[in-house]
C-alpha positions as CSV (number, residue, x, y, z in Angstrom):
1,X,-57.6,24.8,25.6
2,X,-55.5,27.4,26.9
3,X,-52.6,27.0,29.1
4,X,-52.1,29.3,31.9
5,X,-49.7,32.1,31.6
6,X,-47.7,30.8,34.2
7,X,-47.6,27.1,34.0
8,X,-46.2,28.1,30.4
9,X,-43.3,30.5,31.9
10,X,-43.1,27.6,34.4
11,X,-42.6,24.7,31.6
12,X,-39.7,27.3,29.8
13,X,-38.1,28.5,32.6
14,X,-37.8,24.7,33.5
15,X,-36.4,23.6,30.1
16,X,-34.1,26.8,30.2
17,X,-32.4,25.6,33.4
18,X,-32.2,21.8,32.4
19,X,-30.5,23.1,29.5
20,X,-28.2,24.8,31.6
21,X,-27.6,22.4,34.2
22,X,-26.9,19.0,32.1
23,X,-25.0,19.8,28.6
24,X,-26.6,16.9,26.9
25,X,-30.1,18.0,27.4
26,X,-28.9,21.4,26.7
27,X,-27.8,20.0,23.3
28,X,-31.5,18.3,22.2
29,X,-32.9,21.7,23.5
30,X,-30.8,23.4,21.3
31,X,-31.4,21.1,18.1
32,X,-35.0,21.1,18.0
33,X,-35.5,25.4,18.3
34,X,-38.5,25.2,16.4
35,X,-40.9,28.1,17.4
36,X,-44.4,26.3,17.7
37,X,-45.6,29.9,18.4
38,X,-47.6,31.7,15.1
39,X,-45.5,34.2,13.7
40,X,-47.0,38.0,14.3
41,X,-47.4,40.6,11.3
42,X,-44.5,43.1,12.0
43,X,-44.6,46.7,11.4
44,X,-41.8,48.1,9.4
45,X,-40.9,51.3,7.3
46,X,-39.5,50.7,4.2
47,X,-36.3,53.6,2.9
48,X,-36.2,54.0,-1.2
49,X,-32.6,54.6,-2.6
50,X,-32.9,58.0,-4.9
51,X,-33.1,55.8,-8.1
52,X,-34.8,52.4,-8.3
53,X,-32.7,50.1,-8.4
54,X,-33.0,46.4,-10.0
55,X,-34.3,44.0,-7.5
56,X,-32.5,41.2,-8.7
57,X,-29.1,42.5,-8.1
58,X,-30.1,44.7,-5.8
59,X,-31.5,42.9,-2.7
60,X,-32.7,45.3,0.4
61,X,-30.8,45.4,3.3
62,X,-33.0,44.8,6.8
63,X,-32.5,46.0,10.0
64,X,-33.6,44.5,13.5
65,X,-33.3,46.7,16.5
66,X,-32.2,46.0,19.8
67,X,-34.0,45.1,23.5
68,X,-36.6,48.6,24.0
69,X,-35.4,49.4,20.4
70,X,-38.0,50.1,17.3
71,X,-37.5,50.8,14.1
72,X,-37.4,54.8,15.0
73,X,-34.1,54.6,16.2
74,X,-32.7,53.7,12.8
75,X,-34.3,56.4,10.7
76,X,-31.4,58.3,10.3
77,X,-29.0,55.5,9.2
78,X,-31.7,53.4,7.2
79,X,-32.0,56.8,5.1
80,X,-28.2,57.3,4.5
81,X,-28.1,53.3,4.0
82,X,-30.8,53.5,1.2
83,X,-28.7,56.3,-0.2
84,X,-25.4,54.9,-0.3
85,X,-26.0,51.4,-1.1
86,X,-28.9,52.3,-3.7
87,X,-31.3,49.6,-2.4
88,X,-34.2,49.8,-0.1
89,X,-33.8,49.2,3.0
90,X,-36.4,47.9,5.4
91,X,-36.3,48.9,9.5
92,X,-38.5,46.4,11.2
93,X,-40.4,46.4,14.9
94,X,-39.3,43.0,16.4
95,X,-42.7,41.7,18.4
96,X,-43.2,43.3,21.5
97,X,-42.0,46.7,20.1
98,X,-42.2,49.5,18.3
99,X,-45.5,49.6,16.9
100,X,-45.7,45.3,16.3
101,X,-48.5,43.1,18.1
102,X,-47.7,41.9,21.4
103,X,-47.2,38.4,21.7
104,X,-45.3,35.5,23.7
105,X,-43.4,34.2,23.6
106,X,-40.4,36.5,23.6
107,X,-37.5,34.0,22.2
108,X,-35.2,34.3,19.4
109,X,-36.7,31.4,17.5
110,X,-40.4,32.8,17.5
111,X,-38.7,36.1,16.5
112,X,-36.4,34.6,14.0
113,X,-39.9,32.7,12.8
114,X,-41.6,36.5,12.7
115,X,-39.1,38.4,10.5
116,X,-38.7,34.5,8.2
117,X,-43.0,35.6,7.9
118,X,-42.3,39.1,6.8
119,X,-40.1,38.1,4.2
120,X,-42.4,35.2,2.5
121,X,-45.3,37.8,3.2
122,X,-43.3,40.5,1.2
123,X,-41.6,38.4,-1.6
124,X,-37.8,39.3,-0.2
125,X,-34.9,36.8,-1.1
126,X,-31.5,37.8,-0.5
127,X,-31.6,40.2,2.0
128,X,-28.5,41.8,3.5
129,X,-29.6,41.3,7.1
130,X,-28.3,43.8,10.0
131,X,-29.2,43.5,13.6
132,X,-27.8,45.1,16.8
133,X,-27.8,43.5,20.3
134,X,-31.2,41.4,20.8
135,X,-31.8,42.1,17.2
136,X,-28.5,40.4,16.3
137,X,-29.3,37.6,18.1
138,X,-32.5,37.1,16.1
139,X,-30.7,37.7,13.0
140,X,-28.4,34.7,13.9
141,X,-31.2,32.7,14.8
142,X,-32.2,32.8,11.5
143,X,-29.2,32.4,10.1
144,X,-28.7,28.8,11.6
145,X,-32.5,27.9,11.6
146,X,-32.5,24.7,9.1
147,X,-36.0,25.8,8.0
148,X,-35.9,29.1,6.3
149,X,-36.0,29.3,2.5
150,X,-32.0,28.5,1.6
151,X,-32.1,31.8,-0.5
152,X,-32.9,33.8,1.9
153,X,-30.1,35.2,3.5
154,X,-27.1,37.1,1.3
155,X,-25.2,38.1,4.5
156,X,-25.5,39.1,8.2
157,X,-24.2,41.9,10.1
158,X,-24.3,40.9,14.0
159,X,-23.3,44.6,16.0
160,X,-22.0,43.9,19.4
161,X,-23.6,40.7,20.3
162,X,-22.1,37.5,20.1
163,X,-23.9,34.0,20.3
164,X,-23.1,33.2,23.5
165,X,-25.2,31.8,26.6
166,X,-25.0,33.8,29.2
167,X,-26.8,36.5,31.7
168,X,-28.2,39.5,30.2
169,X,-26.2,42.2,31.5
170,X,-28.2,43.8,34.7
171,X,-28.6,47.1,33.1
172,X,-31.6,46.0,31.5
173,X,-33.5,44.3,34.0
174,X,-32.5,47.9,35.3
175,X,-33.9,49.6,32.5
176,X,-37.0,47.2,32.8
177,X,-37.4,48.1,36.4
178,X,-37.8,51.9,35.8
179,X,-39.7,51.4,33.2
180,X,-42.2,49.1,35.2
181,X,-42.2,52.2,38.0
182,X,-42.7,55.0,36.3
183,X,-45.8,53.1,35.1
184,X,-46.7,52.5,39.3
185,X,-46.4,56.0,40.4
186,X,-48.2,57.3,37.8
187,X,-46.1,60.2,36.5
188,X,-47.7,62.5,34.6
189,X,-45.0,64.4,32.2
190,X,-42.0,63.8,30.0
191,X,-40.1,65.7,32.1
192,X,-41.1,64.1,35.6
193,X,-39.8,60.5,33.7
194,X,-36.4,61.3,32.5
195,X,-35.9,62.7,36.0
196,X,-37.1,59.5,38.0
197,X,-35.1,57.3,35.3
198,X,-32.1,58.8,36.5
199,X,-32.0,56.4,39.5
200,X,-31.8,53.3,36.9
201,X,-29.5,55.2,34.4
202,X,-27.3,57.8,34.9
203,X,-26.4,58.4,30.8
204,X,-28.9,61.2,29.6
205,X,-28.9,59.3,25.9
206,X,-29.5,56.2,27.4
207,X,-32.7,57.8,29.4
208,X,-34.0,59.7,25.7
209,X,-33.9,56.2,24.2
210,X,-35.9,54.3,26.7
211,X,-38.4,57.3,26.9
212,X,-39.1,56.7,23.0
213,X,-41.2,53.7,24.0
214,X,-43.6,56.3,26.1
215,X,-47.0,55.9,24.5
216,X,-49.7,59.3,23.0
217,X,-51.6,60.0,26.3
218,X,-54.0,63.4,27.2
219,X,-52.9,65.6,28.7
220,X,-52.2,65.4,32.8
221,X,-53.1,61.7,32.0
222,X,-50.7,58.9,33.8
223,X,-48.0,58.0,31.5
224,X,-47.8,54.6,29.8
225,X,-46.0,52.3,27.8
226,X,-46.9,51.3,24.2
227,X,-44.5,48.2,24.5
228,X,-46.0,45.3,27.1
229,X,-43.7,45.9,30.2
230,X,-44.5,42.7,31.5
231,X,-44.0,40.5,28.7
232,X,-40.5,41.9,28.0
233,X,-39.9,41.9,32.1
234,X,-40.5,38.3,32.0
235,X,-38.8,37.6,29.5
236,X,-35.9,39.3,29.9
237,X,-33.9,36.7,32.0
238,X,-33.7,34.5,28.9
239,X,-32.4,37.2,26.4
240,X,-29.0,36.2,26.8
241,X,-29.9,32.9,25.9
242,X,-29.5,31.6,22.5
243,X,-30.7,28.5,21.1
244,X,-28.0,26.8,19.7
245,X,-24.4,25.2,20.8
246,X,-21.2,25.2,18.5
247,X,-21.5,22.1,16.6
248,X,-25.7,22.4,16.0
249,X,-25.7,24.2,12.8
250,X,-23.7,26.5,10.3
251,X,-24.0,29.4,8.4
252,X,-20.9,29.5,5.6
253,X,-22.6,32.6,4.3
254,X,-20.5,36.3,4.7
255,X,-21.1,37.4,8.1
256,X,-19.1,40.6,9.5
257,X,-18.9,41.3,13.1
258,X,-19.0,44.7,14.7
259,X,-17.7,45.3,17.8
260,X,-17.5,48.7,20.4
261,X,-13.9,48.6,21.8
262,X,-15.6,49.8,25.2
263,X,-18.2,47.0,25.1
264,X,-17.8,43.6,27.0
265,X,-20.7,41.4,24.7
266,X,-18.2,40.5,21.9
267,X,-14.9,39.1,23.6
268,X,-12.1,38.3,21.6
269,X,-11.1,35.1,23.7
270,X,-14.6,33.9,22.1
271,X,-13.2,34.7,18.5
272,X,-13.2,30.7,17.4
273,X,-16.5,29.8,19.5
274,X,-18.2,32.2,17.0
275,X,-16.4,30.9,14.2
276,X,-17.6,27.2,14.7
277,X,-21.0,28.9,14.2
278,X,-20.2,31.3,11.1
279,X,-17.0,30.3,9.9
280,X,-16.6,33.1,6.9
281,X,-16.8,36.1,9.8
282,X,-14.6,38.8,10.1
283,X,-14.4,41.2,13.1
284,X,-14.4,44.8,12.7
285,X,-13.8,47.4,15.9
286,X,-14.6,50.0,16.5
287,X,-13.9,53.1,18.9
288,X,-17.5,53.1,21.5
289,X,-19.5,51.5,23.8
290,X,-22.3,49.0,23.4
291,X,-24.3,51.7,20.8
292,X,-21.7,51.8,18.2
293,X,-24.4,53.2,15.9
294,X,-25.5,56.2,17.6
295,X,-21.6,56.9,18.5
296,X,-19.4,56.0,15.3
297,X,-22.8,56.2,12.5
298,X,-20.4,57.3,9.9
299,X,-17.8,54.6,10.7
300,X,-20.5,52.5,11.3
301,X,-22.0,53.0,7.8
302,X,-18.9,52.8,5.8
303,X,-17.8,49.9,7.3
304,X,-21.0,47.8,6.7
305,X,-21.7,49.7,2.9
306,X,-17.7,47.8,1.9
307,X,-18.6,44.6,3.7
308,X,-22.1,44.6,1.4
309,X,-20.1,45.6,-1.8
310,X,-17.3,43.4,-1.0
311,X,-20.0,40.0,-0.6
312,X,-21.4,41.5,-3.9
313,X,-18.1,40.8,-5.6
């Protein structure tokens, strides 16, 4: 039997605020984040270094994108990461994105559970794993989740998120909300979107980014959205959620942290919260704003090549 879509939101968003409101509920919450949900076959695009490398001392890095991100936006570095760490490296769509199946929920344990699937579905074992914003939160998920094969994970790069609970900042629901109207009205062409996204975002980068998500139409057709608007709309009040507390779980494994010096979502007065969580981190900063990677990719990619070579050694 079914359960209606929203007596399920209902039951979560319930849970959520229990966890919120009395600490020691919050805590069992926390300690069972177990997806029950089946994991969904994600898309990916896999970047060969110019000689093959051996597998065996030579695991693939993996990269998981952030909230209205895909696998796309990563081409360029996943190339020059391939090249310069001479290892494939593997750019995945996160459900809900990108070219992936559409599915709820939308939670970092079911998406920690989906990219756990990919591996065991591809053979990979001691993967490098990289993910930005949402996508780093997954990435910790799976890092602390109890149930993933032990040799999974090499190391983790977590780019300017942090696992804190908190509200995800409004920009997105903004982001969401433009989305969700351009959809309404009905607007027919490229042009007539970026315009009418202005209103939710004045940063012209920001607008060519969210506009990657625009599904192939014909011609004077009503533009759409390949990514499910209203799945990630109602989801999106529990991305700044994360499903563990200090104290849950560890991860002793290397873990580097990258923050943008004009971002807010790695604060330094959290330094020893995080470390209770991943207590072999380091911090590295660096000189942008919340999209490190599209402002500082060369600083970004030298920084994170040394980190890889140095949990090598």
């Amino acid at each position: 039997m079914s359960v209606p879509r929203s007596s399920f939101h209902a039951l979560r968003s319930s849970c959520i605020r229990n966890a919120i409101r009395y600490p020691s509920f919050a805590s069992k919450f926390s300690r069972r984040a177990h997806s029950t949900a089946l994991p969904l076959e994600l898309k990916h695009e896999v970047f060969s270094p110019d000689s093959k490398p051996d597998p065996t001392t030579t695991p693939p890095l993996m990269i998981l994108h952030g909230l209205f991100g895909s696998k796309r936006n990563w081409h360029s570095l996943a190339k020059a990461f391939a090249k310069q760490l001479n290892r494939p490296v593997y750019a995945l769509d996160l459900r809900n994105h990108g070219d992936s199946p559409h599915g709820e929920p939308m939670d970092y344990t079911t998406m920690a559970n989906d990219v756990i699937h990919f591996c065991n579905q591809n053979s990979l074992r001691s993967i490098h794993l990289l993910g930005h914003s949402m996508g780093g939160k997954v990435a910790m998920a799976l890092a602390l989740d109890q149930d993933r094969p032990r040799d999974l994970l090499s190391s983790l790069v977590v780019a300017d998120i942090s696992p804190i609970r908190g509200k995800i900042s409004p920009e997105f629901q903004r982001y969401a909300d433009g989305m969700i109207e351009l959809e309404k009205l009905g607007v027919k062409s490229r042009k007539e979107a970026f315009d009418k996204l202005a209103e939710y975002e004045e940063d012209i980068s920001v607008r060519q980014f969210l506009l990657t998500n625009l599904a192939t139409t014909l011609p004077q057709a009503p533009l759409k959205f390949k990514i499910p608007l209203d799945i990630i709309n109602d989801a999106i009040s529990n991305i700044g959620w994360f499903p563990y507390e200090p104290g849950d779980v560890t991860w002793d494994g290397p873990t580097l942290f990258m923050r943008g010096s004009r971002s807010n979502y790695i604060k330094l007065k959290h330094m020893d919260l995080i470390k209770q969580f991943f207590p072999r981190m380091s911090l590295e900063t660096l000189d942008a704003s919340h999209w490190l990677h599209a402002e500082r990719p060369k600083d970004f990619l030298d920084a994170i090549t040394q980190f890889i070579d140095k949990s090598r050694a």
